[in-house]
Each structure stands twice: as C-alpha cells, then as structure tokens.
Backbone as JSON Lines, residues from 0, in Angstrom:
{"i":0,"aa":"X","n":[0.81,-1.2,0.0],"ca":[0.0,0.0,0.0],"c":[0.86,1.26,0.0]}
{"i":1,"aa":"X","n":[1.99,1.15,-0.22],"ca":[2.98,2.3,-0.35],"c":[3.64,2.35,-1.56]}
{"i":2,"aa":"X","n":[3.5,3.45,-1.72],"ca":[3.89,3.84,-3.12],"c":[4.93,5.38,-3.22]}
{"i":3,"aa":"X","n":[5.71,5.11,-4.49],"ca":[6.56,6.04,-4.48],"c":[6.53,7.58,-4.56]}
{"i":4,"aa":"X","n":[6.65,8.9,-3.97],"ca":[6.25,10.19,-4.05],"c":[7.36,11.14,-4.15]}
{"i":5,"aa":"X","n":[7.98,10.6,-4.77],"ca":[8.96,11.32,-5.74],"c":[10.66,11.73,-4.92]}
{"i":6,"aa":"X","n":[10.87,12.59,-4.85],"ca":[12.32,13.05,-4.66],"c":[12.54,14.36,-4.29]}
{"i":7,"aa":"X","n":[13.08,14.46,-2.98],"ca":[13.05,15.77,-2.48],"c":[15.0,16.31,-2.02]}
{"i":8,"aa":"X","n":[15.5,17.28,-2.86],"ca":[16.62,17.01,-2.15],"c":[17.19,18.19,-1.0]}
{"i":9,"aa":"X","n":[18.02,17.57,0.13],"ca":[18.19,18.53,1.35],"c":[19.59,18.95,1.41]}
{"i":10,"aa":"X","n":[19.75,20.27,1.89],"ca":[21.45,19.97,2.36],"c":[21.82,20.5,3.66]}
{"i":11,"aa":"X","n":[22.87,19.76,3.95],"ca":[22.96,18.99,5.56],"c":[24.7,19.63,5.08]}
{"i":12,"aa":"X","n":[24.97,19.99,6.75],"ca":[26.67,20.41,6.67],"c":[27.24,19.55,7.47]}
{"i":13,"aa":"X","n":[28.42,19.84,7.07],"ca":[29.44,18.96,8.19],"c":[30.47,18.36,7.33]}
{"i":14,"aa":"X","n":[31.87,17.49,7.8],"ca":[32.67,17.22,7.83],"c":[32.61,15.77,6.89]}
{"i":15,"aa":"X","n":[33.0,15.08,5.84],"ca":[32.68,14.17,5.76],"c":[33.51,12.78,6.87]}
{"i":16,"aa":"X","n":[34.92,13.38,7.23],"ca":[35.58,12.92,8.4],"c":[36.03,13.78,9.36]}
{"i":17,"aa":"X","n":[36.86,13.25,10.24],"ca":[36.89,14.18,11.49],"c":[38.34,14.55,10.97]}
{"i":18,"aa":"X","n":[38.4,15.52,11.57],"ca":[39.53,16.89,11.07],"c":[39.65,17.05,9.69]}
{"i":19,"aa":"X","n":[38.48,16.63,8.72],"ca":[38.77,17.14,7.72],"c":[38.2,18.43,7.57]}
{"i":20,"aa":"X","n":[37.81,19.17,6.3],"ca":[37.21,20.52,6.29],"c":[35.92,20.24,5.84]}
{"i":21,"aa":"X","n":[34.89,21.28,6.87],"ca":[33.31,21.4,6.83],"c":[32.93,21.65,5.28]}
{"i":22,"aa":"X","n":[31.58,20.84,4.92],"ca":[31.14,21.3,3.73],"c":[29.59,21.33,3.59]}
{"i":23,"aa":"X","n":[28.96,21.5,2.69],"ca":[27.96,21.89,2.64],"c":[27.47,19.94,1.53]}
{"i":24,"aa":"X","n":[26.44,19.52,1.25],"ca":[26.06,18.61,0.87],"c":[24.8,18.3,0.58]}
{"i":25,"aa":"X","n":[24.18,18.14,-0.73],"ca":[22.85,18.01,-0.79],"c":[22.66,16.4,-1.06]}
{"i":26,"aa":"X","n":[22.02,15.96,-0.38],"ca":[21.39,14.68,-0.22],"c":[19.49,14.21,-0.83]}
{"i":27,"aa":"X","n":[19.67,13.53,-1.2],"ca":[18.38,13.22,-1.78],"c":[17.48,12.11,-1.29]}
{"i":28,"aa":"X","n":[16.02,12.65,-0.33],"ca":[15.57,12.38,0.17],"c":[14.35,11.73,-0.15]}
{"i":29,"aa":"X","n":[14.11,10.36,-0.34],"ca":[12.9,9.9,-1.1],"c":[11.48,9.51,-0.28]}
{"i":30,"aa":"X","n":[10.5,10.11,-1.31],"ca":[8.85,10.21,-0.47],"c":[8.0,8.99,-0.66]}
{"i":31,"aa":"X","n":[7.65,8.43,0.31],"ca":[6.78,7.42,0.04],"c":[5.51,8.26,0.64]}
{"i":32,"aa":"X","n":[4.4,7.17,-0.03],"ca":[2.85,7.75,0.13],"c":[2.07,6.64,0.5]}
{"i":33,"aa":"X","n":[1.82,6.23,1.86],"ca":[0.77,5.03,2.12],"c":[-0.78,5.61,1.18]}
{"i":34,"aa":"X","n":[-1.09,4.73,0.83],"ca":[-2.46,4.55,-0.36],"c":[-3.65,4.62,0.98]}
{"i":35,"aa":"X","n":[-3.38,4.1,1.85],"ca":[-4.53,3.62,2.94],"c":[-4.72,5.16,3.68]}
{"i":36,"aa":"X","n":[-3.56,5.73,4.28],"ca":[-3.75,6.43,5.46],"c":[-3.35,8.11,4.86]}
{"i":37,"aa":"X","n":[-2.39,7.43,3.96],"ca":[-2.07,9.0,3.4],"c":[-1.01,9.83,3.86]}
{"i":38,"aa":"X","n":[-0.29,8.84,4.76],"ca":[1.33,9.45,5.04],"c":[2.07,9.33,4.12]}
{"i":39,"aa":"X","n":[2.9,10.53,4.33],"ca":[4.34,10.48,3.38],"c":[5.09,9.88,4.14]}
{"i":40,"aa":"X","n":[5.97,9.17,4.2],"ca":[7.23,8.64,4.81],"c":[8.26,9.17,3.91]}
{"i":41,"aa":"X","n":[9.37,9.64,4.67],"ca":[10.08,10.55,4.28],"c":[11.41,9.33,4.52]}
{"i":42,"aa":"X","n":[12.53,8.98,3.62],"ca":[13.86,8.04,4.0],"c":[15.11,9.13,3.77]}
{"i":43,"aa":"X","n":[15.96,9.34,4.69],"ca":[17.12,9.87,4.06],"c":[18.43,9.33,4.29]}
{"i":44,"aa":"X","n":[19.52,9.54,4.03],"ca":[20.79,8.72,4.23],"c":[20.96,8.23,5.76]}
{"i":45,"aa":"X","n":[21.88,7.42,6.29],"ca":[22.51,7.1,7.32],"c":[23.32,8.43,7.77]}
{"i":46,"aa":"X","n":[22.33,8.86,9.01],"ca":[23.47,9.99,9.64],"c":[22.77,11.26,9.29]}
{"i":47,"aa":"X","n":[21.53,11.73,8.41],"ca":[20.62,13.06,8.59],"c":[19.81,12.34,9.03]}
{"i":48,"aa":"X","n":[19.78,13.16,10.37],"ca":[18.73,13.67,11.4],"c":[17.26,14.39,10.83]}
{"i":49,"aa":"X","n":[16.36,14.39,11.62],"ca":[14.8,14.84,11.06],"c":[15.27,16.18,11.31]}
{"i":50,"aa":"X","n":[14.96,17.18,10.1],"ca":[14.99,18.68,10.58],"c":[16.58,19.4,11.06]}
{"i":51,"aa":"X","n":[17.42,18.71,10.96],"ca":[18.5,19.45,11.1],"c":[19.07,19.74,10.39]}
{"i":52,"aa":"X","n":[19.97,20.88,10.7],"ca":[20.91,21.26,9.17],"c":[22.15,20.94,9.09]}
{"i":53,"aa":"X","n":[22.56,19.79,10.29],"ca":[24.24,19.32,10.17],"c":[23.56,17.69,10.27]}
{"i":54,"aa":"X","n":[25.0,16.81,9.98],"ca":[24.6,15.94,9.76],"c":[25.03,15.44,11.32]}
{"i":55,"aa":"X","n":[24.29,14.05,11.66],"ca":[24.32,13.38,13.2],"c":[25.92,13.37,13.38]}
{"i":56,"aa":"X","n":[26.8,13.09,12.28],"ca":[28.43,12.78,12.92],"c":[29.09,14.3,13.06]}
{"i":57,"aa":"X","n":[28.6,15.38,12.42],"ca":[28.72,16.42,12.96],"c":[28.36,17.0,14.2]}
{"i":58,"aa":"X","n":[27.49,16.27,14.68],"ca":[26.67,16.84,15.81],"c":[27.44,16.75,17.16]}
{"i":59,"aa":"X","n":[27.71,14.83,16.5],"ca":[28.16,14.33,17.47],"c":[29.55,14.56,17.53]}
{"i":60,"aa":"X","n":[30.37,15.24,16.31],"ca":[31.93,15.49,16.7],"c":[31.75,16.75,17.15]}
{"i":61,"aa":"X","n":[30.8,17.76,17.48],"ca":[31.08,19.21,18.01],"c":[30.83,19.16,19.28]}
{"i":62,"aa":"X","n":[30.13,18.15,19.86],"ca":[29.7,17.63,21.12],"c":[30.85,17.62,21.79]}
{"i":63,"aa":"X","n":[31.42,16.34,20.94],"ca":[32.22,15.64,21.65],"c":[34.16,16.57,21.83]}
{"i":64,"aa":"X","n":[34.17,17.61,21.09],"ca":[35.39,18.84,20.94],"c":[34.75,19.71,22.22]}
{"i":65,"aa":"X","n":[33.59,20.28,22.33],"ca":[33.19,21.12,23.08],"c":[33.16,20.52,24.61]}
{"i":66,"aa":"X","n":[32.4,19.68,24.67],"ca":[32.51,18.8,25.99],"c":[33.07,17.79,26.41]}
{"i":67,"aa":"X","n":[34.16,16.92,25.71],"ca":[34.62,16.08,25.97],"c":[36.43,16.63,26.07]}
{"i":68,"aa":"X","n":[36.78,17.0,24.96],"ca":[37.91,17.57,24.49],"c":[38.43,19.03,25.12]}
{"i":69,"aa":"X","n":[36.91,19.84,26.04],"ca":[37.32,21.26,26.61],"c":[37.65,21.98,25.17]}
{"i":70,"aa":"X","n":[37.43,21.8,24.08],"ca":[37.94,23.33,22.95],"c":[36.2,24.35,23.13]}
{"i":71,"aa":"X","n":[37.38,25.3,22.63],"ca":[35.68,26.52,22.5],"c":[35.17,26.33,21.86]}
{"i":72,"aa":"X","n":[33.81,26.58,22.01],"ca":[32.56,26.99,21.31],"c":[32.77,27.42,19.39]}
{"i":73,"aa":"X","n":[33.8,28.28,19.51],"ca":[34.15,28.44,18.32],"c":[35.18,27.62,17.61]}
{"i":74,"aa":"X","n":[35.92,26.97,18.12],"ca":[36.6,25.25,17.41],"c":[35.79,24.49,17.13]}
{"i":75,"aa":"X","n":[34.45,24.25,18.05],"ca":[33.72,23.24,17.65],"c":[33.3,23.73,16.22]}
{"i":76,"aa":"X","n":[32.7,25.17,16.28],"ca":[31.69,25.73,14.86],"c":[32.74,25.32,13.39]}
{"i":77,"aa":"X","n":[34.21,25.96,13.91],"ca":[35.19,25.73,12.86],"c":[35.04,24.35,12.28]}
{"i":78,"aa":"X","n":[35.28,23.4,13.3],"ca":[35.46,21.76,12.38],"c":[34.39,21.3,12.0]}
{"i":79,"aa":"X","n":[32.88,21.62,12.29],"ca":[31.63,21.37,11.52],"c":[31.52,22.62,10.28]}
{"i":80,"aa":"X","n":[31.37,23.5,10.55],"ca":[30.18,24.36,10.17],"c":[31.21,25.08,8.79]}
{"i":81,"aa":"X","n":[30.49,25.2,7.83],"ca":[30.98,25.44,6.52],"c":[30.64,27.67,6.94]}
{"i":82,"aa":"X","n":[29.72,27.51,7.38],"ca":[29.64,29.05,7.05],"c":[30.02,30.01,7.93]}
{"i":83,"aa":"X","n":[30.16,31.51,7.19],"ca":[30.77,32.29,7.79],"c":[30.65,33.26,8.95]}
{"i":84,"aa":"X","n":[28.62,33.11,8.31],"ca":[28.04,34.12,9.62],"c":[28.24,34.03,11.08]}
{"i":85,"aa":"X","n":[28.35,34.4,11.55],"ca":[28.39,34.83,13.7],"c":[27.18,35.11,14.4]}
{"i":86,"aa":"X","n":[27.01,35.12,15.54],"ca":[25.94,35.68,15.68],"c":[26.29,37.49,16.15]}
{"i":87,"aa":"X","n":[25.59,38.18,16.97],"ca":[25.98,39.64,16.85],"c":[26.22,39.5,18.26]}
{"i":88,"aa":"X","n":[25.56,38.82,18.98],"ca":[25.78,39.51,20.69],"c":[26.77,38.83,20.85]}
{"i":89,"aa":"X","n":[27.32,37.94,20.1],"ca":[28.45,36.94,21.12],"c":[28.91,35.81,20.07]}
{"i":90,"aa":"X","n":[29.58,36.79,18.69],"ca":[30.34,35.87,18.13],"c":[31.17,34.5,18.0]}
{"i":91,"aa":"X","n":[31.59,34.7,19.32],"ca":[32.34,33.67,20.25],"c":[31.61,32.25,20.46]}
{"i":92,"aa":"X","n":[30.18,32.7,20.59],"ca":[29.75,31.17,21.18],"c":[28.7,30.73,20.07]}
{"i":93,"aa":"X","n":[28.55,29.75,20.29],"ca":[27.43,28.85,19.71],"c":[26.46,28.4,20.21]}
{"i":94,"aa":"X","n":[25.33,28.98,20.17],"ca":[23.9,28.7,21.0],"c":[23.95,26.99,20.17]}
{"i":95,"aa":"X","n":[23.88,26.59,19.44],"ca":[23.83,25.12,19.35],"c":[24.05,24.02,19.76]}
{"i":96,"aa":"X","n":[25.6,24.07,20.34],"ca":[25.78,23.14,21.03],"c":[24.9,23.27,22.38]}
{"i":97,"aa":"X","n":[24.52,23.78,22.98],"ca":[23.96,23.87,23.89],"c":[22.49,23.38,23.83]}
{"i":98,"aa":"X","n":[22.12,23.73,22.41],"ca":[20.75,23.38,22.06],"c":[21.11,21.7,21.85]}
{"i":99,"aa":"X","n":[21.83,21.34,21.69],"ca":[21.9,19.97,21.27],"c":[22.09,18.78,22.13]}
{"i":100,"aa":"X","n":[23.13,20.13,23.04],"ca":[23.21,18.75,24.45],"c":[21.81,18.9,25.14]}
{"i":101,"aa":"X","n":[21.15,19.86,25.07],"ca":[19.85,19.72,26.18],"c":[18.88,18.56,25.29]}
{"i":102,"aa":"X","n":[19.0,18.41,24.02],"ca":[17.68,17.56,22.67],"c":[18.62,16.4,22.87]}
{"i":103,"aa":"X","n":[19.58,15.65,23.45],"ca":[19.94,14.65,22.63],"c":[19.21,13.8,22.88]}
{"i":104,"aa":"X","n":[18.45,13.58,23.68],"ca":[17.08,12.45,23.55],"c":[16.01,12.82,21.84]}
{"i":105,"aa":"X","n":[16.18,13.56,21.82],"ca":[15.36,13.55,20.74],"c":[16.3,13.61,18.78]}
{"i":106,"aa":"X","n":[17.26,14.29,18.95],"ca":[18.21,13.86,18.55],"c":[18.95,12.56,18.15]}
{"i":107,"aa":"X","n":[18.92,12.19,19.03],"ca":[20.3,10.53,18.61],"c":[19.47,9.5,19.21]}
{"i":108,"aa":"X","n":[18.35,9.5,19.61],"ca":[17.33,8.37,20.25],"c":[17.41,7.79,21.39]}
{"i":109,"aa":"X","n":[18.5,8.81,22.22],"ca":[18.86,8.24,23.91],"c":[18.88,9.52,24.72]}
{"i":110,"aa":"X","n":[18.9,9.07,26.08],"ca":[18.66,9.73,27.28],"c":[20.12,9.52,27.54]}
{"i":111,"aa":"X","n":[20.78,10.76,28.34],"ca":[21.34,10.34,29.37],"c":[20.97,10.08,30.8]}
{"i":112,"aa":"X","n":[22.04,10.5,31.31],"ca":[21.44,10.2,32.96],"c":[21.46,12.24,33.41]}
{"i":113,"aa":"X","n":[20.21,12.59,34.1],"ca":[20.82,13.77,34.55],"c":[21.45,14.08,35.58]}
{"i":114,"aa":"X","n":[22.65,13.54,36.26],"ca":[23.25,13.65,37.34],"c":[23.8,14.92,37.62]}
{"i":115,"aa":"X","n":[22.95,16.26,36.9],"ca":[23.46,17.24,37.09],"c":[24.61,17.68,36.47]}
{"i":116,"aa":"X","n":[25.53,18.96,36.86],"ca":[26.44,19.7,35.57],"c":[25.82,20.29,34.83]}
{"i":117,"aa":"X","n":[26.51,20.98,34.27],"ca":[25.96,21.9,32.84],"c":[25.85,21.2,31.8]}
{"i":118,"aa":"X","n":[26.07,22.02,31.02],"ca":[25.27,21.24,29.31],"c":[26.8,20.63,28.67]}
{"i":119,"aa":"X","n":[27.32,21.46,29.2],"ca":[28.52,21.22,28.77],"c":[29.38,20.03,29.3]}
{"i":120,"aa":"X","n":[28.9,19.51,30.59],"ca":[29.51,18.29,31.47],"c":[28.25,17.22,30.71]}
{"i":121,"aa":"X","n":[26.79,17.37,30.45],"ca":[25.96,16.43,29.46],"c":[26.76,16.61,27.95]}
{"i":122,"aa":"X","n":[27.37,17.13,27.49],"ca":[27.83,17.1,26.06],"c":[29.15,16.16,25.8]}
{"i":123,"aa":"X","n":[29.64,16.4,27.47],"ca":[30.69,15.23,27.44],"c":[30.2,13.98,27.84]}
{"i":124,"aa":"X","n":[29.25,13.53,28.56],"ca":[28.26,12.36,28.87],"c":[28.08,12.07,26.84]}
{"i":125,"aa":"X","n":[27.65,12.4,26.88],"ca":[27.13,12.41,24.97],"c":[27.96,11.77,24.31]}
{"i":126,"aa":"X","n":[29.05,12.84,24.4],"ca":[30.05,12.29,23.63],"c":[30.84,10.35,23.84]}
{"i":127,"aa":"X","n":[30.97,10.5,24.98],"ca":[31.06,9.34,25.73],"c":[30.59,8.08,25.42]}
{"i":128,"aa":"X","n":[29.31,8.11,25.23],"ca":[28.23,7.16,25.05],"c":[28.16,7.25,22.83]}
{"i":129,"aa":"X","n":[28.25,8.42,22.35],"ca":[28.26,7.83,20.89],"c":[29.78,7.6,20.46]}
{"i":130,"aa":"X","n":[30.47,7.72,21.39],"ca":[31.86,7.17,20.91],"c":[31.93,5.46,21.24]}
{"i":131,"aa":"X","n":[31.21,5.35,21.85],"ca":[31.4,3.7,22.58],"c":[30.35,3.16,21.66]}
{"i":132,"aa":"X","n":[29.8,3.99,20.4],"ca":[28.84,3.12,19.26],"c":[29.59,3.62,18.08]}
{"i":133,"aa":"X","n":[31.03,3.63,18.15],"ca":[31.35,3.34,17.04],"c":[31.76,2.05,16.5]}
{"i":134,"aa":"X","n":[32.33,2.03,15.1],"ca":[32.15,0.31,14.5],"c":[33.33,-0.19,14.72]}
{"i":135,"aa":"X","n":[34.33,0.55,14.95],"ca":[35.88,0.41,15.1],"c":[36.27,1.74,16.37]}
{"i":136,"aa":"X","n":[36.47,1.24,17.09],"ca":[36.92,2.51,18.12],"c":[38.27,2.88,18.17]}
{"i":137,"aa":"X","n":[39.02,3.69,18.15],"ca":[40.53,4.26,18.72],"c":[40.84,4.64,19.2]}
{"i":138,"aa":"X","n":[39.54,4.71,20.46],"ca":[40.12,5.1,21.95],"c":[39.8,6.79,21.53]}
{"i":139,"aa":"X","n":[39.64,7.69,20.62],"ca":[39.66,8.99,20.38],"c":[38.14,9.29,20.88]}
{"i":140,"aa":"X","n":[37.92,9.95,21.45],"ca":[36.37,10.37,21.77],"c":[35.95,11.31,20.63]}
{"i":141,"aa":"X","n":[36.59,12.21,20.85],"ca":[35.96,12.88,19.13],"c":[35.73,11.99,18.09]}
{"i":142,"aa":"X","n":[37.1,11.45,17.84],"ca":[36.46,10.59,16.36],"c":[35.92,9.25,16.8]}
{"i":143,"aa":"X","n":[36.04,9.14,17.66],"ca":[34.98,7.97,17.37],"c":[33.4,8.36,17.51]}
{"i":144,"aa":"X","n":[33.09,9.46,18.68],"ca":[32.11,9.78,18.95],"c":[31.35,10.63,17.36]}
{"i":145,"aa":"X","n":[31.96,10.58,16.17],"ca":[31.76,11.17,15.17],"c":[31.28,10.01,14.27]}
{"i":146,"aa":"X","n":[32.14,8.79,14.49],"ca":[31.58,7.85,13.51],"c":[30.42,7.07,14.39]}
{"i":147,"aa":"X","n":[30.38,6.78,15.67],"ca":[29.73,6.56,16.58],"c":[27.99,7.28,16.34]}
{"i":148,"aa":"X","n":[28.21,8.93,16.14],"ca":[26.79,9.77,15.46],"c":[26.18,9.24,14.33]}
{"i":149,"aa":"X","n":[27.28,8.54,13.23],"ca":[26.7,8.05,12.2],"c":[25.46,7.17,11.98]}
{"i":150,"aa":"X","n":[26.53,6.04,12.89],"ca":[25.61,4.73,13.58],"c":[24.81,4.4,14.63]}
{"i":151,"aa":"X","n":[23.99,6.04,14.81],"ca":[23.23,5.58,16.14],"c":[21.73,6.19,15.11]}
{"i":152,"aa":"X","n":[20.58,5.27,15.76],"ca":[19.52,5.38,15.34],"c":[18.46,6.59,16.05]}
{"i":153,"aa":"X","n":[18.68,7.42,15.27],"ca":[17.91,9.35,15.4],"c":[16.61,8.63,15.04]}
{"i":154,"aa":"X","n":[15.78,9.44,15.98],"ca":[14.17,9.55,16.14],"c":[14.1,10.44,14.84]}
C-alpha cells in the first residue's frame, strides 16, 4: 500500500571525516505515500537527522570537541560548520551546542542520565556514550564519537 512520491533534495553540513574541512552537501531524500492512510514517509541517508541542518556525525563530533575535548565553542563551529556568519551579541559562542546537548534524547534516540552539571559536562556524557557506538573505536572520543553519530539510530 505504499507507493513512491517522488524526490526531495536537502542539504545537511558537516565534515565528511573528522579533522577534515566542513562542507555543505545536498542529499536526496525519497517520499513514500501510504495509499490507505495517506502518510508520506520521508527516507534519508545514514546519519541526517529529522529537521536538522548538520549531519548526526557532525553533531556528534562538536559535542564531543566542546565537551569532551574542553575546545571553544568556536573550534567546535570551525570543524563542523561550513559558514561564515556569527551571531551579533556573542560571536564567540554557539547557541547550538547547547541546544543539542539539552535535545539529545530527541536527537540521537537516547537519554542520558541527569546527574546534574551543565550542558557542557551532558555534552561530554554524549560524547562518551556515541563514541562507545562506534564500528571500530581508537580510543579517540571525538572521532569515534563522530563515527559513533553516524551509527546511532535518530528519532
């Protein structure tokens, strides 16, 4: 009862590996149409997230630089983020990561524990836990916690 609804394409930023350079990427997202109920089901690659504009191993390597690794706010933006804009009150930081460690239940499809800390002591919890789902680990929390984002199953 599902049938095909054509081709929608998105673009998602980020790194295709870790320390390489951020890029921009359009991906092509295909629509299914249940006949019965009348949903679209929407499929997209391994690693875009519903609604975001970086991809999950990006997410999860800015996480894991910002809160695991201690770099700033603005190292993390550097090794994901392809673009140039800032924000105005506070160039310096990145309201995102912050937005991301508070969503990662909804995000990457897990809870942590809230044992308290800032977002920034949960971003290293994060990191932690999608580095220990990578397919090959090297002991690196960033990169693994990057290929680790790939392979974790986003709501």
């Amino acid at each position: 009862m599902i049938v095909g609804h054509g081709l929608r394409g998105r673009d998602v930023e980020g790194p295709d590996e870790p320390e390489s350079a951020p890029g921009s990427t359009r991906v092509l997202a295909r629509r299914y149409r249940c006949l019965a109920c009348k949903t679209v089901l929407v499929v997209v690659p391994r690693g875009v997230g519903r609604a975001l504009r970086y991809t999950l191993q990006a997410i999860a390597y800015a996480l894991a630089l910002w809160g695991h690794a201690h770099a700033t706010a603005e190292h993390a933006r550097r090794a994901v983020s392809s673009s140039k804009a800032r924000g105005l009150s506070s160039p310096e930081q990145w309201s995102s990561l912050r937005r991301w460690a508070a969503r990662a239940e909804r995000i990457f499809g897990f809870g942590t524990p809230s044992t308290g800390g800032t977002l920034r002591d949960r971003a290293a919890r994060i990191a932690t836990w999608l580095a220990s789902q990578a397919p090959l680990p090297t002991g690196q929390v960033p990169r693994d916690a990057f290929f680790g984002g790939r392979f974790v199953h986003a709501r």
